[in-house]
N, C-alpha and C positions, 0 to 999 in steps of 0.2 A: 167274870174271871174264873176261868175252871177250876179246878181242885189240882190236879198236875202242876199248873201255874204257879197257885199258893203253895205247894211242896217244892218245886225246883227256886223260886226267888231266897228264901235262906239259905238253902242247900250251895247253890252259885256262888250268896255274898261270901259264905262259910269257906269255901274251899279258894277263895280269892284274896278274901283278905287273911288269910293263914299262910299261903303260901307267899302272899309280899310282906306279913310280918318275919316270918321267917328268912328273907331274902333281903329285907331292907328296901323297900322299895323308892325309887327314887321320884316318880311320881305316878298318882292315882287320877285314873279319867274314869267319868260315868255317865254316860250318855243314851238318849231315849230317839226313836224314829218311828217314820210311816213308809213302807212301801209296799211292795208285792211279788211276790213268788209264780210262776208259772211253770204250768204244764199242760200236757195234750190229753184228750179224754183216753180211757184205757180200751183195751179189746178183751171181751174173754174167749178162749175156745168154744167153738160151734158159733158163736156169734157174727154180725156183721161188723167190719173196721167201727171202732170207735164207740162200739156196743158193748153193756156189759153184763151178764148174768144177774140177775134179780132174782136171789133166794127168796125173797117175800112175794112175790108173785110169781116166780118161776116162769119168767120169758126174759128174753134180752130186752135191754130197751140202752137210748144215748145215754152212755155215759156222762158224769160231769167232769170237766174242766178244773184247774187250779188255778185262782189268782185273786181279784177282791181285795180288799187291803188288809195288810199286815203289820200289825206292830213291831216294834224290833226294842231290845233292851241290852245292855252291856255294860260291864266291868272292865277296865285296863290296869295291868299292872306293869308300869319298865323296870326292871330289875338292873339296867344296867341301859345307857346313853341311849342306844340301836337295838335293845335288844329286851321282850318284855312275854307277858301272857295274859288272855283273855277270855272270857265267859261271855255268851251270848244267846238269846232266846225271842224267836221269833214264831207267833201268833196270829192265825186269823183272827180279826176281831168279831165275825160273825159266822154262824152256820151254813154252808153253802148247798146246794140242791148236789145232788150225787144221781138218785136214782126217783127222783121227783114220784114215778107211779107210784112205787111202794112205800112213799114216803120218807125214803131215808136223804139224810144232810151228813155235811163233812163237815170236819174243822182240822186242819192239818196244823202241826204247827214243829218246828225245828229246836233244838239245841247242841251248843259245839261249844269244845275250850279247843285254843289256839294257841299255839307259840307265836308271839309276832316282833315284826322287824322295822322298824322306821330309820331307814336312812341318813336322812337330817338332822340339824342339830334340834336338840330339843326346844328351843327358844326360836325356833323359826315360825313364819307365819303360816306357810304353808309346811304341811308335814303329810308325805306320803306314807300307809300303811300297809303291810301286807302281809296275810295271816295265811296261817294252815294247820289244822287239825283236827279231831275225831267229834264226833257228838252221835245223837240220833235222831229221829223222824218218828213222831207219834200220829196216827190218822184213826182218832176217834169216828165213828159211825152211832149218827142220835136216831132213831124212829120217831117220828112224829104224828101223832093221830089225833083223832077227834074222841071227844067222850060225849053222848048226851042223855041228859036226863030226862029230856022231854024234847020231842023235836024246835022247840023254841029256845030251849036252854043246853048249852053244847060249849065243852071249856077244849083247847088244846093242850097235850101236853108232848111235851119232849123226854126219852131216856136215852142213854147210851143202849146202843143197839150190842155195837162187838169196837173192838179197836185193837188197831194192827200198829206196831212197833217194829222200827228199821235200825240198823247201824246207821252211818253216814261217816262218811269221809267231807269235809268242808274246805274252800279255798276262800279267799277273795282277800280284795285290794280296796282302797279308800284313800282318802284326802283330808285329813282336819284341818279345816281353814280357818284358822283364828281371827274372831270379826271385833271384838271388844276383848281384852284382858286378855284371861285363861278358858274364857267360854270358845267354844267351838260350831261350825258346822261342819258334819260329816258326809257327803254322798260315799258310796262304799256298792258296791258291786259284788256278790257269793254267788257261788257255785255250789251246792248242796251233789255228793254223787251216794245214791240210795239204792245198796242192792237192793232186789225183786221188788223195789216200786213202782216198774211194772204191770205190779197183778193190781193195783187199783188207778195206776194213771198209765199214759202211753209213753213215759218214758223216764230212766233209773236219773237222769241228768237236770236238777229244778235249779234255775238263774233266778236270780231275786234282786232286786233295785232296793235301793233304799237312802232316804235322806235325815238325818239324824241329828240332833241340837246335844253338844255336850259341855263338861266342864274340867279343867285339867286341875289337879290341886297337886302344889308341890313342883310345878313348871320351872326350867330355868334355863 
C-alpha cells in the first residue's frame, strides 16, 4: 500500500463522515471492489504512434498500456431519500511495465467526491446510482534496477523515479443489488476525463469496470 494511499484513507473517511454528521445523514454505505481502468499507449513527439520518449535512455521505445487490476474503495453518504455524496479511490494493485528498457513501471491510481442521486426508494432491492464530480489522477513513475555486490550476489530495488498529478472530472452509474439484508453488490461503470493525460497515455478519456461488495447501515 503506497504512502498516498495511507494519507488519502483518513483524509476520505475525515471529510465524509463530517459532512454526513453535519447533514444528518440518513444512511451510510461502504463498500470495497476489483476492477480495471483502461487506456491506449501514449505518443510522444518525434516518436513513432504509440512510442514514447525515454529520458533514461534517450530513444523512443512502446509505450505502456493501462489496465491490470484495480482496487476500488468508497464511502456513501444520503443526506436526504435521492439525494447524497461520496468519496472514492481507485488503485493499481501492482507496478506496471511503462517503459520496460529503461526500466521504469507505473502505478496510476484515481480519486473523486461525487454528488450522487439514487432514484429509488431506499428499501429497494435493486437501487440504481449515479454520480458526478471532481477528484484527481496520480501516475507515479518507480525506476527499477539491479544492484550487485558480486556478480553472484545482485538485490533489486524500486524508487519512485518522478510522478505526474492531474485534475479529473469523474462520471459514472452503478446498481446496488441487495443480495442478503443491507449487504450489497455493486457493478458501477466511471468515466475518469484527465486533462493532458495524454502526455503519458493515448488518451485524456480512462473507462473503468468495476464490481464491488458493500454494506448499507441505517437502510430503510
Amino acid at each position: 500500500m503506497s504512502k498516498f494511499m495511507i494519507r488519502m484513507i483518513p483524509l476520505l473517511a475525515l471529510f465524509l463522515f463530517v459532512g454526513a454528521n453535519q447533514a444528518s445523514a440518513q444512511s451510510v454505505s461502504a463498500y470495497f471492489g476489483l476492477g480495471s481502468a483502461i487506456d491506449s499507449a501514449g505518443t510522444s513527439p518525434g516518436c513513432a504512434p504509440q512510442n514514447v520518449f525515454d529520458g533514461v535512455t534517450g530513444n523512443c521505445e512502446p509505450g505502456g498500456t493501462m489496465g491490470g487490476v484495480f482496487g476500488v474503495f468508497g464511502a456513501e453518504f444520503m443526506l436526504k431519500p435521492h439525494l447524497g455524496v461520496n468519496g472514492e479511490y481507485a488503485f493499481r494493485f501492482a507496478q506496471a511495465d511503462y517503459l520496460p528498457m529503461g526500466g521504469l513501471k507505473i502505478r496510476p491510481n484515481f480519486y473523486d467526491f461525487n454528488a450522487v442521486y439514487e432514484p429509488t426508494s431506499p428499501d429497494s432491492q435493486f437501487v440504481p446510482v449515479f454520480e458526478g464530480g471532481i477528484g484527481g489522477a496520480r501516475l507515479p513513475l518507480y525506476l527499477n534496477q539491479q544492484s550487485c555486490a558480486t556478480p553472484s550476489v545482485c538485490a533489486n530495488f524500486s524508487q519512485v523515479f518522478a510522478t505526474s498529478n492531474h485534475f479529473q472530472l469523474h462520471g459514472a452509474i452503478g446498481l446496488k443489488i441487495y443480495v442478503k439484508g443491507d449487504m450489497f453488490l455493486k457493478p458501477q461503470f466511471d468515466l475518469h476525463w484527465v486533462p493532458n493525460l495524454n502526455q503519458q497515455y493515448g488518451r485524456n478519456f480512462v473507462p473503468q469496470f468495476t464490481m464491488a461488495i458493500g454494506y448499507t447501515f441505517g437502510r430503510r
